[in-house]
DSSP file (Angstrom, degrees, kcal/mol; ACC not computed):
  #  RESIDUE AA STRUCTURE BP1 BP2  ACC     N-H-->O    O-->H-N    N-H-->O    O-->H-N    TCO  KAPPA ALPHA  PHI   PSI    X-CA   Y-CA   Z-CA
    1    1 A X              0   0    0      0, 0.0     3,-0.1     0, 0.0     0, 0.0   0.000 360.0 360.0 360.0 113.8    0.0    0.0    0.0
    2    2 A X        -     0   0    0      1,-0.2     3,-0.1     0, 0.0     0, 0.0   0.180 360.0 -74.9   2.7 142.3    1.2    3.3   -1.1
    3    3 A X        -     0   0    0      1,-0.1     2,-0.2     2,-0.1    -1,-0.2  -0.214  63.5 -91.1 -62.7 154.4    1.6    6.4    1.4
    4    4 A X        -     0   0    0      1,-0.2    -1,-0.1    -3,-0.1     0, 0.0  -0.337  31.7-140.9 -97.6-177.2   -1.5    7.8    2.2
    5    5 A X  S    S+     0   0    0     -2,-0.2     2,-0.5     1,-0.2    65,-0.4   0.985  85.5  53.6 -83.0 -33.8   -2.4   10.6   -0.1
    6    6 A X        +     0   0    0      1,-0.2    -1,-0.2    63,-0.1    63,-0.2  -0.677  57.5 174.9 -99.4 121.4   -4.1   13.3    2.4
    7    7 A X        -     0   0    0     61,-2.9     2,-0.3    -2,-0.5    62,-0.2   0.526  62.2 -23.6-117.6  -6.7   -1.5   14.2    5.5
    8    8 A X  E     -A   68   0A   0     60,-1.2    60,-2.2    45,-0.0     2,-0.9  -0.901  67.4 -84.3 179.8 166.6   -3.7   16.9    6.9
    9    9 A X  E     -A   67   0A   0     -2,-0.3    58,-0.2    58,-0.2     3,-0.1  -0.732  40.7-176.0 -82.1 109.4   -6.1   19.3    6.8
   10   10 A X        -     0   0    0     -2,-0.9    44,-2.4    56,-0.8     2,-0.3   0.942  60.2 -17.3 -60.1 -58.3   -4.3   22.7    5.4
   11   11 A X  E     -e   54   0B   0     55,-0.3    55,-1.2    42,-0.2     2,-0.8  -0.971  52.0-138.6-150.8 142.3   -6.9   25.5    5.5
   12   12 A X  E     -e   55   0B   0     42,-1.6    44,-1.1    -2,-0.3    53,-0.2  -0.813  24.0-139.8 -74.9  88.1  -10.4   25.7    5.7
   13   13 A X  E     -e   56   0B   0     -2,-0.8    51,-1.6    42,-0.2     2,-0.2  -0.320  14.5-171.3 -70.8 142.8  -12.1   28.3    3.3
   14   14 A X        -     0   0    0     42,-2.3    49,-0.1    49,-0.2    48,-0.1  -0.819  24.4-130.6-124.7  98.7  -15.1   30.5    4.4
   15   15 A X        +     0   0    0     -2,-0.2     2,-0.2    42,-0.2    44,-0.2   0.122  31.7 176.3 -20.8 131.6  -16.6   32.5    1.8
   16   16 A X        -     0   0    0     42,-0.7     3,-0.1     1,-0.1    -1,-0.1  -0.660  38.3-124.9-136.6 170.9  -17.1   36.6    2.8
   17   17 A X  S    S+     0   0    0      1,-0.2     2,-0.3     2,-0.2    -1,-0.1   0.594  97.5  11.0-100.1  -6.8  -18.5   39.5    0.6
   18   18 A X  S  > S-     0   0    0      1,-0.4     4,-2.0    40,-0.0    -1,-0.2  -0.997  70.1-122.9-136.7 157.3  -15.3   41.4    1.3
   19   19 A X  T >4 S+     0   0    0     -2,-0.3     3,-3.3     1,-0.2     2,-2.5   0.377 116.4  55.6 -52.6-133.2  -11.7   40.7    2.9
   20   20 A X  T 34 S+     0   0    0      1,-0.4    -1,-0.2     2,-0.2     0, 0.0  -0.183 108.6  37.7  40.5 -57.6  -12.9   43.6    5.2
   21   21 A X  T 3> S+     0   0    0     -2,-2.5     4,-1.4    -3,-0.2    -1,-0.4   0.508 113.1  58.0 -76.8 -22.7  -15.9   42.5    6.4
   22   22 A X  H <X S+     0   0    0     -3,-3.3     4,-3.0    -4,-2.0     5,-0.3   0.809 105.5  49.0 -74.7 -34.2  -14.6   39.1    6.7
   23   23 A X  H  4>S+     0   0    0     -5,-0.2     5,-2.1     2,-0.2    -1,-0.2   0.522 103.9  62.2 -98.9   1.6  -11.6   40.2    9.1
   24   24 A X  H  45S+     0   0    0     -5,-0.2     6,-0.2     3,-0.2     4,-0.2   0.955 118.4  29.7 -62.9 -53.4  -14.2   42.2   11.3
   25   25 A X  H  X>S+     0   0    0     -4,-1.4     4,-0.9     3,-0.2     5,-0.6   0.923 129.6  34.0 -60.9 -63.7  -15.8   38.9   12.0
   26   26 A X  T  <5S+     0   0    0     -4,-3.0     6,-0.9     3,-0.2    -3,-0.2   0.592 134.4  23.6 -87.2 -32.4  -13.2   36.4   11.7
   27   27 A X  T  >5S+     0   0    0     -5,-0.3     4,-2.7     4,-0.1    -3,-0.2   0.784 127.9  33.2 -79.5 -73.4  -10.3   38.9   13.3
   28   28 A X  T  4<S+     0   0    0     -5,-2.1    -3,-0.2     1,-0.2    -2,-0.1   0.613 126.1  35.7 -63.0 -18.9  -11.7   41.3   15.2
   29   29 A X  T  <5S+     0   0    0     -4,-0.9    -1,-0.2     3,-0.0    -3,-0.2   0.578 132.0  27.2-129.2 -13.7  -14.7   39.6   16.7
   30   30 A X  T  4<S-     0   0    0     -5,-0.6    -2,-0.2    -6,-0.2    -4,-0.1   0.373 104.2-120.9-124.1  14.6  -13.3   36.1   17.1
   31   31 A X     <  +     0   0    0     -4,-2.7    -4,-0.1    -6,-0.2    -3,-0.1  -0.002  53.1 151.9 103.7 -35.5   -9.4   36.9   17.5
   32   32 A X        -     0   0    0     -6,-0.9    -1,-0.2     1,-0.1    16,-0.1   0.107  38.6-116.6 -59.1 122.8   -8.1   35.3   15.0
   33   33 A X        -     0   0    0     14,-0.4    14,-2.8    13,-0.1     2,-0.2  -0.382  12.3-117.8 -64.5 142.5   -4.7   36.5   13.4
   34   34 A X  E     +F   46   0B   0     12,-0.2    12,-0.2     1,-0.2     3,-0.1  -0.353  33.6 164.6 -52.8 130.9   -3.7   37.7   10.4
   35   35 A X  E     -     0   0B   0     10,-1.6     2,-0.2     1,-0.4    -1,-0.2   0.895  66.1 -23.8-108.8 -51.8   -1.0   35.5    8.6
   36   36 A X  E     -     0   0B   0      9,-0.4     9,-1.8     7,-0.0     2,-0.5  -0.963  49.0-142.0-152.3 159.1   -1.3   37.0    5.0
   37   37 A X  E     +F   44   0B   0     -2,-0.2     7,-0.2     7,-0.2     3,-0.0  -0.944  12.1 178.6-127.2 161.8   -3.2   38.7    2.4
   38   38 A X    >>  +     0   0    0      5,-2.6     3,-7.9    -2,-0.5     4,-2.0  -0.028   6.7 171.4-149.7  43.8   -3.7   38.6   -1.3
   39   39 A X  T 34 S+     0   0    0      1,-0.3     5,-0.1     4,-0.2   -20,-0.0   0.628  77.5  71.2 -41.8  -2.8   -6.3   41.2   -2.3
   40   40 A X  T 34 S+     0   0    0      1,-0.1    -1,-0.3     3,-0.1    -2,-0.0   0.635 113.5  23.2 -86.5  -6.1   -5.3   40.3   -5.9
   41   41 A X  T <4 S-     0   0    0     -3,-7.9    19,-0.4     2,-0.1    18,-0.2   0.439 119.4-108.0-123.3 -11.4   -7.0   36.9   -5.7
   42   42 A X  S  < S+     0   0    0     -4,-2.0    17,-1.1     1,-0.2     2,-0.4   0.972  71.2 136.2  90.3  60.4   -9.3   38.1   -2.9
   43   43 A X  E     - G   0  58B   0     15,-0.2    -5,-2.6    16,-0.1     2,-0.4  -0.977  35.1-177.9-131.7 148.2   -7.9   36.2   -0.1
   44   44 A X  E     -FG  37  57B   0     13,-0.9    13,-2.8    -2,-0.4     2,-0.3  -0.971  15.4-150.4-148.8 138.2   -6.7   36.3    3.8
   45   45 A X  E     - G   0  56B   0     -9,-1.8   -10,-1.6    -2,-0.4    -9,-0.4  -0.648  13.9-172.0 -93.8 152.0   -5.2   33.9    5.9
   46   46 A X  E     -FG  34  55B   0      9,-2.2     9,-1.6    -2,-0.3     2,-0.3  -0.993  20.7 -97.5-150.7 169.3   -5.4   33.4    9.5
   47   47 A X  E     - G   0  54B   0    -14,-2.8     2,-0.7    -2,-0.3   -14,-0.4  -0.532  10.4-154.3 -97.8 145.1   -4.1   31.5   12.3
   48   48 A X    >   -     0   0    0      5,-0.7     3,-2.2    -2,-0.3     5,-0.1  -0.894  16.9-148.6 -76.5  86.4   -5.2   28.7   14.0
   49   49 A X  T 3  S+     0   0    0     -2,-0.7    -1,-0.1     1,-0.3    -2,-0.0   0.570  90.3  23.4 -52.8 -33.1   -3.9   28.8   17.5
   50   50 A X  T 3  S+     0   0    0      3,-0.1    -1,-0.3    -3,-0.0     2,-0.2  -0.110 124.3  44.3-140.2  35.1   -3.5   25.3   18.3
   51   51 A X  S <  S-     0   0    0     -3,-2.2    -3,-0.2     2,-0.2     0, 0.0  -0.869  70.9-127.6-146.6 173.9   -3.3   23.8   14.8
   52   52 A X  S    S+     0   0    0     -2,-0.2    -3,-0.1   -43,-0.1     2,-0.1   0.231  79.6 110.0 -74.1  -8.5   -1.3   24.6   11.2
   53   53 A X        -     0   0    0     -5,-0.1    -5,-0.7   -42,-0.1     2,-0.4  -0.501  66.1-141.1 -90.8 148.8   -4.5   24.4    9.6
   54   54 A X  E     -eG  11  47B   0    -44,-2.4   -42,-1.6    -7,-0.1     2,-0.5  -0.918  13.1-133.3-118.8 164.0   -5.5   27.7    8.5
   55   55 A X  E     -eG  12  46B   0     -9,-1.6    -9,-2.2    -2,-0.4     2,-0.6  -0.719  33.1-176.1 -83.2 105.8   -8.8   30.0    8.3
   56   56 A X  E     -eG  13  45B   0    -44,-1.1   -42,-2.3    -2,-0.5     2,-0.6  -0.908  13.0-152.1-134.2 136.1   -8.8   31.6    4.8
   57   57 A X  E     - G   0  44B   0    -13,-2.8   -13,-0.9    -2,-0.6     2,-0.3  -0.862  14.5-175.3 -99.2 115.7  -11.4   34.0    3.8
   58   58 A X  E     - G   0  43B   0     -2,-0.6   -42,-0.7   -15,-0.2   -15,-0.2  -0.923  31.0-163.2-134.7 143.5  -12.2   34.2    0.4
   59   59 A X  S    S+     0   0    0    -17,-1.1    -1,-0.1    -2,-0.3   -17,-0.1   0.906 102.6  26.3 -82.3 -31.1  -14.6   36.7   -1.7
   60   60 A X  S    S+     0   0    0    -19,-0.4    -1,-0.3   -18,-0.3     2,-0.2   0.235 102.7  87.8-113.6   2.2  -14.6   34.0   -5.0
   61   61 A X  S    S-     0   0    0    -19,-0.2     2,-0.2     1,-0.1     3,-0.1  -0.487  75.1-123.4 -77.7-176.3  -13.9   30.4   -3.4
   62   62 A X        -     0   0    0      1,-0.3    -1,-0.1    -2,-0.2    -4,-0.1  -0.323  44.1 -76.9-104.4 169.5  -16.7   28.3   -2.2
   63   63 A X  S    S+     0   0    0     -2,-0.2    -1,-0.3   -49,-0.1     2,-0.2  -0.550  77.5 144.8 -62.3 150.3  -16.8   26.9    1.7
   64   64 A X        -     0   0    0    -51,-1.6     2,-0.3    -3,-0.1   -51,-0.1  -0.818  57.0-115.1-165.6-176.5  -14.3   24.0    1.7
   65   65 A X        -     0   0    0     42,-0.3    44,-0.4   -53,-0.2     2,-0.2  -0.755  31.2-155.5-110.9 140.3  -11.5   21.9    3.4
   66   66 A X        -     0   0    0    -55,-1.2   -56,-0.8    -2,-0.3     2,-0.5  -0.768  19.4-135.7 -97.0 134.9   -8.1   22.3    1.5
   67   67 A X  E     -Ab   9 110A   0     42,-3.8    44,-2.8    -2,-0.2     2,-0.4  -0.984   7.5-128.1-134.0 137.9   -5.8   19.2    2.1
   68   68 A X  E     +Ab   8 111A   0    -60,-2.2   -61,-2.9    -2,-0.5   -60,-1.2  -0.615  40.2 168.0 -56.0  99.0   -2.7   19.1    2.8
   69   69 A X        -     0   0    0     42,-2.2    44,-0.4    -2,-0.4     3,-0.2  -0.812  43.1-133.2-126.6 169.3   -0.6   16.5    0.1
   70   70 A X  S    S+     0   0    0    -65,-0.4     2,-0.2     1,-0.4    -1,-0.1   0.883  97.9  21.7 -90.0 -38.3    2.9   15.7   -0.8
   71   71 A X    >   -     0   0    0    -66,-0.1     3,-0.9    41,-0.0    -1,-0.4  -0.969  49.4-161.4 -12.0  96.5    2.0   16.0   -4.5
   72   72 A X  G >  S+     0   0    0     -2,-0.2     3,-1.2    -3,-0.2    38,-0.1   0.858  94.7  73.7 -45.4 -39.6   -0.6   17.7   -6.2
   73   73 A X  G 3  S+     0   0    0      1,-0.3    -1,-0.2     2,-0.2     4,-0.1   0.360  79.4  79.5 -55.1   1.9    0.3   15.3   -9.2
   74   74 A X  G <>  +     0   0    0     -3,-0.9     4,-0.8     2,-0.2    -1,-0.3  -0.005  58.7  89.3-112.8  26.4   -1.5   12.5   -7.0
   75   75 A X  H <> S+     0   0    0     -3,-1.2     4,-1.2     2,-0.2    -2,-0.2   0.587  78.0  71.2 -83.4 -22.0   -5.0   13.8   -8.2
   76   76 A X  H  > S+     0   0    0      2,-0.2     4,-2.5     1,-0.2     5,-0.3   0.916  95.2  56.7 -53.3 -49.8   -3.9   10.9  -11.1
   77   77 A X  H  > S+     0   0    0      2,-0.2     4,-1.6     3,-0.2    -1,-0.2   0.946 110.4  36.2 -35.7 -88.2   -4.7    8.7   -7.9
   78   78 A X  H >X S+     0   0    0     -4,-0.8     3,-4.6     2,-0.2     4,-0.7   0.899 121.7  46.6 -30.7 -87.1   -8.4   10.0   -7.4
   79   79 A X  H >X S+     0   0    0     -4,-1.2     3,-3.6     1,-0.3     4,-1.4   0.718 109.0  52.9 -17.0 -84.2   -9.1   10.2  -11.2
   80   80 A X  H 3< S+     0   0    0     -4,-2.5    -1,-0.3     1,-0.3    -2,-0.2   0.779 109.4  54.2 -53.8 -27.0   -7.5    6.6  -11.9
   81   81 A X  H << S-     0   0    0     -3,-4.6    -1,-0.3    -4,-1.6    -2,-0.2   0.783 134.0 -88.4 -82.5 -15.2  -10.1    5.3   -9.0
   82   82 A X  H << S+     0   0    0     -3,-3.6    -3,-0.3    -4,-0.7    -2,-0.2   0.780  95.0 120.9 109.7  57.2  -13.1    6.8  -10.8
   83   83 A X     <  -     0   0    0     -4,-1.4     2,-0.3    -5,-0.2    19,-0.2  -0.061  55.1-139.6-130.2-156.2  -13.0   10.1   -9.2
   84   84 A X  E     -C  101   0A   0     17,-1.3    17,-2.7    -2,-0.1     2,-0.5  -0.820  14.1-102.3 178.4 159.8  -12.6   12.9  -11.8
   85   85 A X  E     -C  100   0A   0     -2,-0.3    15,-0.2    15,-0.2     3,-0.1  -0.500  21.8-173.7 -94.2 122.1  -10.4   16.4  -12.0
   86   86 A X  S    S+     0   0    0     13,-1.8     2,-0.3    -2,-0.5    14,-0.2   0.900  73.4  12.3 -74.5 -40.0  -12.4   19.3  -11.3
   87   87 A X  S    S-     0   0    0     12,-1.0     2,-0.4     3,-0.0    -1,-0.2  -0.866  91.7 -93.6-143.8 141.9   -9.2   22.1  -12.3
   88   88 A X        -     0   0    0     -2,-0.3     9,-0.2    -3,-0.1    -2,-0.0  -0.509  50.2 -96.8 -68.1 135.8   -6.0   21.4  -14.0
   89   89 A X  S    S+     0   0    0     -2,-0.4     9,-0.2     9,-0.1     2,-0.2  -0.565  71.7 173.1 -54.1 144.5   -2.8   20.6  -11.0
   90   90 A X        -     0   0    0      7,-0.1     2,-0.5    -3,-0.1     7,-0.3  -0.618  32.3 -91.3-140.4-160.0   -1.9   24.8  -11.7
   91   91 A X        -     0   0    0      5,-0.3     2,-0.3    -2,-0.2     5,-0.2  -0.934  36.2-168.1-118.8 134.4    0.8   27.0   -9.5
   92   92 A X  B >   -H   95   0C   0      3,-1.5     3,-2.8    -2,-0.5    23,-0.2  -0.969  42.1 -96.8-128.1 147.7   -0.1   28.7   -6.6
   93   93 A X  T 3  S+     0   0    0     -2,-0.3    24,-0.0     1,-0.3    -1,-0.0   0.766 125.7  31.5 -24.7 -43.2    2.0   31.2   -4.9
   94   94 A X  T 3  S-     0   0    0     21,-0.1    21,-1.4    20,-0.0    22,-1.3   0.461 135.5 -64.5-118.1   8.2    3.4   28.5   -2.1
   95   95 A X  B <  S-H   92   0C   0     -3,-2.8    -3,-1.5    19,-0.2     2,-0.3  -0.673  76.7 -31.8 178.0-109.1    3.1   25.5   -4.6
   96   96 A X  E     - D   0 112A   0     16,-2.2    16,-1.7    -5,-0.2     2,-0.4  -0.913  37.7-174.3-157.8 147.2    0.3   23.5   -6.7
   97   97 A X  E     - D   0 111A   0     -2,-0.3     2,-0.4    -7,-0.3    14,-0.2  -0.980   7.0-174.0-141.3 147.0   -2.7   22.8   -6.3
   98   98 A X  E     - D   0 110A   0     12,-1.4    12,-1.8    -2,-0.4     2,-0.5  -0.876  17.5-137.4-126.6 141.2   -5.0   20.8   -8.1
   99   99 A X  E     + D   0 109A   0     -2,-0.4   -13,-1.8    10,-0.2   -12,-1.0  -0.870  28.5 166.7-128.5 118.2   -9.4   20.1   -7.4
  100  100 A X  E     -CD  85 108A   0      8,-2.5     8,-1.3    -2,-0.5   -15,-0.2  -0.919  30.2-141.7-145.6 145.6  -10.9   16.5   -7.7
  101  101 A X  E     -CD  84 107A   0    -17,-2.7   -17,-1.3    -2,-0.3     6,-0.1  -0.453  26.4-135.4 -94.0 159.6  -14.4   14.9   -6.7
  102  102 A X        -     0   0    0      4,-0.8    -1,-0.2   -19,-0.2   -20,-0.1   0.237  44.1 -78.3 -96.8-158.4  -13.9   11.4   -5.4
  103  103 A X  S    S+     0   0    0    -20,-0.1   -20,-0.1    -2,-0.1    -2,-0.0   0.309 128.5  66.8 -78.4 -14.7  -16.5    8.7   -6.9
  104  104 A X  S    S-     0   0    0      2,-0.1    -1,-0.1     0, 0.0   -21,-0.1   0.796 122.0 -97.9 -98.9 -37.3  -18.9   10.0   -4.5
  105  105 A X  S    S+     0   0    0      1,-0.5   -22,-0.0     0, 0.0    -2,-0.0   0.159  78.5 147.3 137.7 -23.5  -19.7   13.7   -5.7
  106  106 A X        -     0   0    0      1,-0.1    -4,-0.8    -5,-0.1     2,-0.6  -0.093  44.3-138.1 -58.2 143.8  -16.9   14.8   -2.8
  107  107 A X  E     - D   0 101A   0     -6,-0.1     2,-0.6   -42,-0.0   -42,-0.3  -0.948  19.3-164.3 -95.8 136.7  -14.7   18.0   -3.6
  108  108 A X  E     - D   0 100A   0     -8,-1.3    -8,-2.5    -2,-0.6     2,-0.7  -0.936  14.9-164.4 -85.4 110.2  -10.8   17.7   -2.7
  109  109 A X  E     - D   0  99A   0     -2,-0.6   -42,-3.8   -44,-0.4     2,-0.4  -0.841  17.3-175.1 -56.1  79.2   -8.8   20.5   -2.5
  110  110 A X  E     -bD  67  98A   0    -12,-1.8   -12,-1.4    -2,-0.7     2,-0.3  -0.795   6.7-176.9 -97.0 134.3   -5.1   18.8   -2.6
  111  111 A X  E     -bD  68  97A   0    -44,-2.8   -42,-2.2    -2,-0.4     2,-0.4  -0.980  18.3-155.8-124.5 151.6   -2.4   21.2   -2.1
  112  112 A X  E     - D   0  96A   0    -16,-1.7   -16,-2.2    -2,-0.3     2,-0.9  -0.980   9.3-153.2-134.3 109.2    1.4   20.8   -2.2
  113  113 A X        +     0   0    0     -2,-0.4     3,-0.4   -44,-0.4   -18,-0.2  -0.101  43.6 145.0 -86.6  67.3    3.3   23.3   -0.3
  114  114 A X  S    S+     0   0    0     -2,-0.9   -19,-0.2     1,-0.2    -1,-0.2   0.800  74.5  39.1 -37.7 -43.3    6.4   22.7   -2.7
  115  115 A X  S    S-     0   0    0    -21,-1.4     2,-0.3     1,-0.4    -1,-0.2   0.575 121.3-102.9-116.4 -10.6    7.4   26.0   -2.6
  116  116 A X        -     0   0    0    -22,-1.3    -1,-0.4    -3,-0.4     2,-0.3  -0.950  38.5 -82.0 144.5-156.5    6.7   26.8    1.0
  117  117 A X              0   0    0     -2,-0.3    -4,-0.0    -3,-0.1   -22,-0.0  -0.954 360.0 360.0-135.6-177.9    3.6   28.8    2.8
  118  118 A X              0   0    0     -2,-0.3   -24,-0.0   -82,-0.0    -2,-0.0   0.418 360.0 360.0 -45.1 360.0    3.4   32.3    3.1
């Protein structure tokens, strides 16, 4: 058996109508810190006190779990099981990331921080 393919949960996105409004809520009225921003993709990170996983708020993703993988290039995995690739594996700022439904209808977010995090 092969390693397994999801080592942790990475971030959870919550869908805002602005960074702004999002970090009233999500900073200011439940604590959380800022890690990063990226008002050019409409995103903010934040920390998780007593995890790595992070809080990101974003004005154009959907609610989801992001997962933490060693390879994005292991969405071949899903796919090859009957799954099927939602987004091409692309480059993201701290690696690649790739989005595939299981057999079931699930989405996965696999991301590979090749290049680091923020």
């Amino acid at each position: 058996m092969s390693e397994p393919l999801l080592r942790a949960v990475d971030a959870v996105t919550f869908t805002v109508p602005t960074l702004d409004v999002g970090l009233s809520f999500y900073g200011d009225l439940l604590g959380h810190e800022v890690l990063w921003r990226n008002d050019a993709v409409g995103q903010v990170g934040l920390r998780c006190p007593d995890s790595e996983t992070e809080i990101v708020l974003s004005t154009t993703l959907p609610a989801e779990a992001n997962w933490l993988v060693n390879s994005a290039d292991r969405a071949a995995d899903i796919v090859q099981a009957g799954g099927r690739l939602v987004t091409e594996i692309r480059n993201i700022p701290v690696g690649r990331v790739a989005i595939v439904e299981d057999p079931f209808g699930n989405r996965l977010v696999l991301v590979d921080l090749s290049k680091g995090r923020y």
